[in-house]
C-alpha positions as a LaTeX table, in Angstrom:
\begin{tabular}{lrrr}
\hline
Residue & $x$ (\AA) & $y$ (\AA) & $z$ (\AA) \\
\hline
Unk1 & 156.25 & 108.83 & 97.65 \\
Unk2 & 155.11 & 104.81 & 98.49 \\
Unk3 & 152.14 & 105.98 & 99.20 \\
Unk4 & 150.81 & 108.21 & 96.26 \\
Unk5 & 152.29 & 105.74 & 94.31 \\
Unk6 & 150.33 & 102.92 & 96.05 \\
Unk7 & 147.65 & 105.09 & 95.43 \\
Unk8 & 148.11 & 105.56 & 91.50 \\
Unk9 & 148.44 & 101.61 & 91.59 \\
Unk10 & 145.04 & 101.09 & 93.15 \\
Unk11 & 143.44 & 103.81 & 91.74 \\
Unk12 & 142.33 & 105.23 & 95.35 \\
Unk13 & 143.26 & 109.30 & 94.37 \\
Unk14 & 141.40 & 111.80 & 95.58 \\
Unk15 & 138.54 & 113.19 & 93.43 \\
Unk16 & 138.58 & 117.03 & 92.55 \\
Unk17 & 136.23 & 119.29 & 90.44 \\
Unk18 & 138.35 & 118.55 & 87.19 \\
Unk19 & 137.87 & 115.00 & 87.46 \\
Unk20 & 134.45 & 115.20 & 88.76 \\
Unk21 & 133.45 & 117.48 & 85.61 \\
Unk22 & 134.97 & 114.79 & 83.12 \\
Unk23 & 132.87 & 112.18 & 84.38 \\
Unk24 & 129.81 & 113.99 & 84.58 \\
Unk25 & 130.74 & 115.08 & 81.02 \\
Unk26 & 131.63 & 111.53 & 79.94 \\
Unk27 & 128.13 & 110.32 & 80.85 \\
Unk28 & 125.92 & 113.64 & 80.35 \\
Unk29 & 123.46 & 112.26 & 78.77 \\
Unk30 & 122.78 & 109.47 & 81.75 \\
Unk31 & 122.65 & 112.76 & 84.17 \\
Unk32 & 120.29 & 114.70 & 81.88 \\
Unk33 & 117.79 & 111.32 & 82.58 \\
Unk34 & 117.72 & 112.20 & 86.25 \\
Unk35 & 116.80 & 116.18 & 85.25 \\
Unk36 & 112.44 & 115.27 & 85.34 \\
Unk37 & 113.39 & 113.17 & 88.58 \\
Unk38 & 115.49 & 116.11 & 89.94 \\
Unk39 & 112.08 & 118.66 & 89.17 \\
Unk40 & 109.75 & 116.83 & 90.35 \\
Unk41 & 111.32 & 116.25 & 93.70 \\
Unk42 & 111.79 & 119.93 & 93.89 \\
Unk43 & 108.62 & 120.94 & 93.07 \\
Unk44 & 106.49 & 118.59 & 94.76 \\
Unk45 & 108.83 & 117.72 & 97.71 \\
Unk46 & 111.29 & 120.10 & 98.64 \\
Unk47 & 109.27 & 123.58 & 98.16 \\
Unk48 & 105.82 & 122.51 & 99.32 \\
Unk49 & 107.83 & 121.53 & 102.72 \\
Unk50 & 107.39 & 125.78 & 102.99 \\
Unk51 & 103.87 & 125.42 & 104.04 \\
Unk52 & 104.94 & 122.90 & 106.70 \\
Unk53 & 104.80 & 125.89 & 108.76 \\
Unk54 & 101.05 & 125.86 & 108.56 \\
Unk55 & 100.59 & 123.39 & 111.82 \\
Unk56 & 101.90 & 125.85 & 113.65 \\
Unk57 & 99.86 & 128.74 & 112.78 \\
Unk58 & 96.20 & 129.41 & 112.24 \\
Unk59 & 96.33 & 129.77 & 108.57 \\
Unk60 & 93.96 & 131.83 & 106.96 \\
Unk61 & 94.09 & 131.92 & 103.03 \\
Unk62 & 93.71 & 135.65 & 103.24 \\
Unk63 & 95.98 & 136.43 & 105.12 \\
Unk64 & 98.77 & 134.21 & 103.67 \\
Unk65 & 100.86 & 131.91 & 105.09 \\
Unk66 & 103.65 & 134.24 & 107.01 \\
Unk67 & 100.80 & 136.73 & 107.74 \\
Unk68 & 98.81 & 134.53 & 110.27 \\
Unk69 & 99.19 & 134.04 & 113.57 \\
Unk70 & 101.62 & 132.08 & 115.54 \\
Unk71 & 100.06 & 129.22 & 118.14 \\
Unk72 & 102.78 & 126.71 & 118.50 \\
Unk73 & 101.91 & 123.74 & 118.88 \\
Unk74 & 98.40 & 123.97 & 120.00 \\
Unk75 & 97.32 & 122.19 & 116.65 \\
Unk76 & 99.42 & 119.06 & 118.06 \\
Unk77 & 97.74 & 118.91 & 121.03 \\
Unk78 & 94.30 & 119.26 & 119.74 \\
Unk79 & 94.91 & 116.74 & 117.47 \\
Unk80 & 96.58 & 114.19 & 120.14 \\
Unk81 & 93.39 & 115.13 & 122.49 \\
Unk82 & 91.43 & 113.88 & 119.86 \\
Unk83 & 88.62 & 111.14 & 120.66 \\
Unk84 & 89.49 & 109.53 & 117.41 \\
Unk85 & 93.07 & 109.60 & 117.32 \\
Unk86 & 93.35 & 106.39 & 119.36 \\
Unk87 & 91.23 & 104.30 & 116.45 \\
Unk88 & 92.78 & 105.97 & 113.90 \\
Unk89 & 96.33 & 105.25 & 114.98 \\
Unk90 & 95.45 & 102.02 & 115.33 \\
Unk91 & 93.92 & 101.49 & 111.90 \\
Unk92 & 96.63 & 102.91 & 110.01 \\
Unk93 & 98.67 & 101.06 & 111.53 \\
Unk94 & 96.95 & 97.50 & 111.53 \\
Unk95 & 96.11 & 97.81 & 108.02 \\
Unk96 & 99.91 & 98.89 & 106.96 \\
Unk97 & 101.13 & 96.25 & 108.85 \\
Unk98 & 98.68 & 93.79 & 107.39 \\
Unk99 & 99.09 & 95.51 & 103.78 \\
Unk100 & 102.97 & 94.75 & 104.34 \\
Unk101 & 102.63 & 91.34 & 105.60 \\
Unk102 & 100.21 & 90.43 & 102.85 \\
Unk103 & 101.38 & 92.28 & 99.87 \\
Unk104 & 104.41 & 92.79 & 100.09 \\
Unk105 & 105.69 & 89.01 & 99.32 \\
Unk106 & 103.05 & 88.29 & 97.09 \\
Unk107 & 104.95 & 90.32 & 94.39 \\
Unk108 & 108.20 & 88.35 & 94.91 \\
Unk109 & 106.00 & 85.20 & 94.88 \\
Unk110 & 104.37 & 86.09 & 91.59 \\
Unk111 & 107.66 & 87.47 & 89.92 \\
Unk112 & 109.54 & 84.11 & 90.73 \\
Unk113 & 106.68 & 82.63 & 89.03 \\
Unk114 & 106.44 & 84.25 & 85.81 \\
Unk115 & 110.37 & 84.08 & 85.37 \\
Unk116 & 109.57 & 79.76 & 85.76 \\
Unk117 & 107.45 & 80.17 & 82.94 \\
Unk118 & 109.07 & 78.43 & 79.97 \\
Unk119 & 107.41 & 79.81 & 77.31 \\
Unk120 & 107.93 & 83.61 & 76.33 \\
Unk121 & 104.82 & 84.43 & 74.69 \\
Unk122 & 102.47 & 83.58 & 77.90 \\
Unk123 & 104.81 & 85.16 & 80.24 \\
Unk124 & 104.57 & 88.16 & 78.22 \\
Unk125 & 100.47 & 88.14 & 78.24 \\
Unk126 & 100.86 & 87.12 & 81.86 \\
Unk127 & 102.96 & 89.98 & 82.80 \\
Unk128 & 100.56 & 92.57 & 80.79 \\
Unk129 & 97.12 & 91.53 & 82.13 \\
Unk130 & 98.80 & 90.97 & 85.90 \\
Unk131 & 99.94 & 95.06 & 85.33 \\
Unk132 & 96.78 & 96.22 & 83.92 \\
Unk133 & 94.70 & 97.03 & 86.82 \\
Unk134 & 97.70 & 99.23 & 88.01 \\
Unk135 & 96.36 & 101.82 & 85.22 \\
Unk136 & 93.14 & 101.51 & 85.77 \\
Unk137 & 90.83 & 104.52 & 87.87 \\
Unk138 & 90.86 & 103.80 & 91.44 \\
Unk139 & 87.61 & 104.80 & 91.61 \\
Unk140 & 86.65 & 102.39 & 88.56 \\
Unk141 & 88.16 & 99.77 & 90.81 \\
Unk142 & 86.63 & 100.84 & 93.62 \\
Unk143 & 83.27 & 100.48 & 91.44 \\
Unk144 & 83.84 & 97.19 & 90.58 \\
Unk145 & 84.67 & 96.08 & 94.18 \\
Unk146 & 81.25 & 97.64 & 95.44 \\
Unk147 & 79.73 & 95.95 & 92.19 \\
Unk148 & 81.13 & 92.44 & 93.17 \\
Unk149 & 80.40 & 92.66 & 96.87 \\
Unk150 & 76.93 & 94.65 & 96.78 \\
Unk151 & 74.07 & 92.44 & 98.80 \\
Unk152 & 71.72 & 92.17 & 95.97 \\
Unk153 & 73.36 & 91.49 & 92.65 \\
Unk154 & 76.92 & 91.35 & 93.64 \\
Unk155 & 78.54 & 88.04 & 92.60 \\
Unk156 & 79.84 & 86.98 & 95.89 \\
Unk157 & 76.39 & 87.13 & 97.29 \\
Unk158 & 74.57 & 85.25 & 94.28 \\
Unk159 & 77.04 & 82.01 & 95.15 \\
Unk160 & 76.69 & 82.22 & 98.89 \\
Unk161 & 72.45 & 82.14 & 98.17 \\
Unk162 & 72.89 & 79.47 & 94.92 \\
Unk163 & 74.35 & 77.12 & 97.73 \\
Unk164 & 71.68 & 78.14 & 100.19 \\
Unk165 & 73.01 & 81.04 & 102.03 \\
Unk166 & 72.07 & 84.60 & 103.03 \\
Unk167 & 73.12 & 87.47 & 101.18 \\
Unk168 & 75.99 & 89.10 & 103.40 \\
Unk169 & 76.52 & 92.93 & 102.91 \\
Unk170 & 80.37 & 93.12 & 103.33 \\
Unk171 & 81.30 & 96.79 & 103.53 \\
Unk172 & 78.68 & 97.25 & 105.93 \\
Unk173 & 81.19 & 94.39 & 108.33 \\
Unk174 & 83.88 & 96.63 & 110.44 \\
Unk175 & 85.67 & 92.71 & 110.30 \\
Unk176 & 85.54 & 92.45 & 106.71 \\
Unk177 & 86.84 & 95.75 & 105.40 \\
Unk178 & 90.80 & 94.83 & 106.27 \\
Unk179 & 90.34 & 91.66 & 103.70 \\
Unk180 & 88.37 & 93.81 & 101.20 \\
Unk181 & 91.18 & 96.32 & 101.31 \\
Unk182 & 94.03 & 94.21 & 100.82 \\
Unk183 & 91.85 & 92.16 & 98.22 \\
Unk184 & 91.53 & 95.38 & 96.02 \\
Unk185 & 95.12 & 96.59 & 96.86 \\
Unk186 & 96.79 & 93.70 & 95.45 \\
Unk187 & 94.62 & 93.03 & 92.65 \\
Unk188 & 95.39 & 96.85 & 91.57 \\
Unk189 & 99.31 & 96.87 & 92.17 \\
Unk190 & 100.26 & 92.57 & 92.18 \\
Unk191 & 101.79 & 93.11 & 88.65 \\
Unk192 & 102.85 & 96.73 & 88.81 \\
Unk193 & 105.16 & 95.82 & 91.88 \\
Unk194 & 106.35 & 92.34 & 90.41 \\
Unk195 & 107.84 & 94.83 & 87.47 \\
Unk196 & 111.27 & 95.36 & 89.85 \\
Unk197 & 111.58 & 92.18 & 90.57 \\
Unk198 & 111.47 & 90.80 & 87.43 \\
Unk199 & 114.22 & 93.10 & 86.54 \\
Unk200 & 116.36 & 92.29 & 89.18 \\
Unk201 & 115.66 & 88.89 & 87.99 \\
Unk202 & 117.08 & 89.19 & 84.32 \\
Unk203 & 120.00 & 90.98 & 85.83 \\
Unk204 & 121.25 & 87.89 & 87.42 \\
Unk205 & 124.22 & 86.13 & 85.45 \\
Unk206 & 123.16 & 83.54 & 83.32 \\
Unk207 & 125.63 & 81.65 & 83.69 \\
Unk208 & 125.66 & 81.09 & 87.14 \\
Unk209 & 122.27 & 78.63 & 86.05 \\
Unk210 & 124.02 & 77.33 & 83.26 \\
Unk211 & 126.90 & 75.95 & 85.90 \\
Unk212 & 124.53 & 74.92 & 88.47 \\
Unk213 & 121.95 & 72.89 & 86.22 \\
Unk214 & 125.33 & 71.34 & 84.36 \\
Unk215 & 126.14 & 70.24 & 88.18 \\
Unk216 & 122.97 & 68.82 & 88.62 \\
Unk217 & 120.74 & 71.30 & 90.53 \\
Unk218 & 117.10 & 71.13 & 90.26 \\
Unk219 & 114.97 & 73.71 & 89.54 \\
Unk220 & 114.29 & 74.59 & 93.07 \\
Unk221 & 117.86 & 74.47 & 94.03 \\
Unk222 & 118.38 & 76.80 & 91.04 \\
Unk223 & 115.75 & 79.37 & 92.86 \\
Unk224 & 117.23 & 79.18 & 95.88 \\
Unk225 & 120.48 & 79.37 & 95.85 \\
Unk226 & 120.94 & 81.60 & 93.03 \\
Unk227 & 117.50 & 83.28 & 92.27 \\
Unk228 & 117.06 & 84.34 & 95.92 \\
Unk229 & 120.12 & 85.67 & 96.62 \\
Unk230 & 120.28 & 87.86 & 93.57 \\
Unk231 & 116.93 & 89.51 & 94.65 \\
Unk232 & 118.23 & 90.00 & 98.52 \\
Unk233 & 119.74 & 93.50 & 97.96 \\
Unk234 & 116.23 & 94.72 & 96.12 \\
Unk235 & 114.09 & 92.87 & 98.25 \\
Unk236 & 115.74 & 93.95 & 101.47 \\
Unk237 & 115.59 & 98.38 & 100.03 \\
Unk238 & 112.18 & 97.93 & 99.14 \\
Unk239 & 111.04 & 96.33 & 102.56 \\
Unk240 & 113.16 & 99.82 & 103.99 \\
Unk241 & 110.81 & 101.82 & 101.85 \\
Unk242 & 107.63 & 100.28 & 102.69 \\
Unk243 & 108.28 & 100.37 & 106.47 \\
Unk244 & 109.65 & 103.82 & 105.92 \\
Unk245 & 105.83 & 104.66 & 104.24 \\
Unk246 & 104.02 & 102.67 & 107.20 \\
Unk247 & 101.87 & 106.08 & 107.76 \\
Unk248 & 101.08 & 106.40 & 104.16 \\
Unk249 & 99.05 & 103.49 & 103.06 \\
Unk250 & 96.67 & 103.95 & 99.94 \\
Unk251 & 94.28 & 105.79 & 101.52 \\
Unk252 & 92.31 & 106.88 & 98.22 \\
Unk253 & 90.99 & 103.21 & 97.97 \\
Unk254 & 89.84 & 103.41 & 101.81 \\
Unk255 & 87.86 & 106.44 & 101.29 \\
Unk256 & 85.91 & 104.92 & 98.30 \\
Unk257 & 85.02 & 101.87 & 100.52 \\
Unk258 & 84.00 & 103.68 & 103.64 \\
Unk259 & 80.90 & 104.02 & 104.64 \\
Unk260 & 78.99 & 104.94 & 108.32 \\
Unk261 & 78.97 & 101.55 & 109.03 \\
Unk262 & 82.67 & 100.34 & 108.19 \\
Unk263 & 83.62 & 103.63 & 110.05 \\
Unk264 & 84.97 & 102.20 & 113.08 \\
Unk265 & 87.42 & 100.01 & 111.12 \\
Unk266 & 88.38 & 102.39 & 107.97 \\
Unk267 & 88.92 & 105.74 & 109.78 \\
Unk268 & 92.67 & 106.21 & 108.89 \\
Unk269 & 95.28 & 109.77 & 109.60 \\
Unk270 & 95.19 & 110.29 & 105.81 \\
Unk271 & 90.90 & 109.94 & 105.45 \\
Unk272 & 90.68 & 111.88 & 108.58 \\
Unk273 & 93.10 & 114.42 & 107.14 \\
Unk274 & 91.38 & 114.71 & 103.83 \\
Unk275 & 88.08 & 115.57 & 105.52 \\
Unk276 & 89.37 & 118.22 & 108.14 \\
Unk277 & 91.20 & 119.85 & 105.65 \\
Unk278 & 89.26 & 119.95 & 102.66 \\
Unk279 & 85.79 & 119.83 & 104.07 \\
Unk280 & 85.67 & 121.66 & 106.95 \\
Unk281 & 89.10 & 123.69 & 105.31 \\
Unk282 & 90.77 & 123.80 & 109.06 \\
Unk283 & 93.99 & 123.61 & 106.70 \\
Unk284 & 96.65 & 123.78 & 110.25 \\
Unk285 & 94.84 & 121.68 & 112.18 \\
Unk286 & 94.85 & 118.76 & 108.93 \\
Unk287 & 98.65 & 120.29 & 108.48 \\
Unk288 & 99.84 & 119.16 & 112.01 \\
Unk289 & 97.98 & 115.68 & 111.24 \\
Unk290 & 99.75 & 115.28 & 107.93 \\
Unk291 & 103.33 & 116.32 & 109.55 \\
Unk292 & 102.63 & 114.03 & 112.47 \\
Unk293 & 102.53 & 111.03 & 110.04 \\
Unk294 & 105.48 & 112.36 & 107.99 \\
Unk295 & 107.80 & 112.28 & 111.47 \\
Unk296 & 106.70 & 108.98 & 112.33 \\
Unk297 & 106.99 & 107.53 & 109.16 \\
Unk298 & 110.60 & 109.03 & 108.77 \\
Unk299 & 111.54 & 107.57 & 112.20 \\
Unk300 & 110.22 & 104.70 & 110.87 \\
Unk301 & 112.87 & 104.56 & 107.52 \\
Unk302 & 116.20 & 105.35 & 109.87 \\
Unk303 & 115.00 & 102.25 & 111.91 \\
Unk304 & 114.55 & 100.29 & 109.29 \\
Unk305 & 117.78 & 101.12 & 107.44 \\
Unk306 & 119.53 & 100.54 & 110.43 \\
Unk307 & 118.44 & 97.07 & 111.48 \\
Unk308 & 119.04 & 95.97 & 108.13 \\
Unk309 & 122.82 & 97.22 & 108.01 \\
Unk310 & 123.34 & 95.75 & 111.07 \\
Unk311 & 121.57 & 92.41 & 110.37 \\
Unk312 & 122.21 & 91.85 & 106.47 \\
Unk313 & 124.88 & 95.09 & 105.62 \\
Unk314 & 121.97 & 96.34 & 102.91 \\
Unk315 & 121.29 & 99.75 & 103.43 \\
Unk316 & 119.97 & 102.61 & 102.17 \\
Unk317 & 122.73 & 105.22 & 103.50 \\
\hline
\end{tabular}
């Protein structure tokens, strides 16, 4: 009897369906929100995960899926075997890494500095152009990057020869294309990925500044002691999710750069994937590549998510 009526006290009873119903009743209209979120994860998710099934056959769109035959994992191995699966490890990787390194605090950076802004009306025109590129073609911004960098009217190359210099063609530089890359990348998402932050921003209490600025705290002190630690939580599940996506970089914006001669530096799973599947339409072999990535990269999450629970008690699950 103490203890169910410690428990009515507290409030710790168990949940049952009753209960459960009620609540989701109570905020139904909050639930039906997550119904297009729900679909879409279902559609484009959780049923295409059926034709996972394709790496370890050799699929033949006539035959159907179920309907061809059976190798194992012979798809694996001829993709492991591969000349070019060395490089291309090694570029997807190294240009993750450097993608996460490089653009992954900028966002922060840039969010901390539009909230310092004092007047509304230019962070407002600062947040909308900084977003803009986001919803813009990639291939328009791919355009422009070629336009800007080309070795005979690009802009780049018309100040290096004003101030006496050679005309340098850039993409055609295995060195350059990393810095290229992440030039484009963060030009096309800086704003679009600052949008989180900022929110996590205004959801900080407002009067935690008003107490510290009445005790005397600069601006800085402000930032980071009350700024900073209200972002930790979002900035700690985002890092989860990019490390958890280290396989999957932007690979779309790599394809429209590469060329023969950048080759050796922009060869990545997802490019080599896209040709070996679409091009030459071995669709099991380019399945076993794709599924590859997906294992590593979900090894990759659980890491993550358990360093940080361990380390800062933020976690994902």
């Amino acid at each position: 009897m103490a203890i169910k009526a410690a428990q009515r006290l507290t409030g710790a009873h168990r949940s049952t369906p009753k209960l459960t119903f009620k609540r989701i009743w109570r905020y139904k209209y909050l639930y039906l929100m997550l119904v297009p979120v729900i679909l879409n994860f279902i559609l484009w998710h959780y049923i295409p995960m059926y034709g996972a099934q394709i790496a370890f056959r050799n699929f033949s769109p006539v035959r159907g899926i179920t309907a061809s035959n059976w190798v194992g994992l012979a798809h694996f191995r001829s993709f492991f075997g591969s000349i070019f699966f060395g490089q291309m490890l090694r570029n997807t990787l190294y240009l993750s890494i450097m993608s996460i390194i490089i653009t992954w605090p900028l966002p922060i950076l840039f969010a901390l500095l539009i909230n310092e802004v004092p007047f509304r009306r230019y962070k407002r025109v600062m947040q909308t152009l900084s977003y803009l590129p986001f919803f813009v073609s990639v291939v328009v911004v791919a355009g422009i990057t070629r336009m800007i960098l080309s070795p005979e009217s690009g802009i780049i190359n018309d100040i290096i020869r004003f101030f006496g210099g050679e005309g340098i063609h850039f993409l055609a530089i295995p060195e350059y294309f990393v810095w290229i890359y992440l030039g484009m990348l963060t030009w096309r998402w800086l704003g679009y990925d600052a949008i989180i932050y900022l929110a996590a921003i205004t959801s900080i209490d407002v009067e935690q500044y008003e107490a510290a600025h009445v005790d005397g705290a600069s601006r800085l002190q402000r930032l980071w002691y009350i700024t900073f630690p209200g972002l930790r939580m979002t900035i700690v599940i985002l890092l989860i999710l990019r490390l958890g996506g280290i396989m999957n970089i932007q690979w779309m914006e790599i394809l429209l750069l590469q060329n023969s001669l950048n080759h050796s530096a922009s060869e990545v799973i997802q490019t080599f994937v896209f040709r070996r599947g679409l091009e030459m339409m071995d669709y099991s072999f380019a399945t076993a590549a794709g599924l590859f990535q997906s294992v590593i990269g979900f090894i990759f999450i659980l890491g993550a998510n358990k360093v940080s629970k361990k380390l800062s008690e933020i976690s994902l699950f």
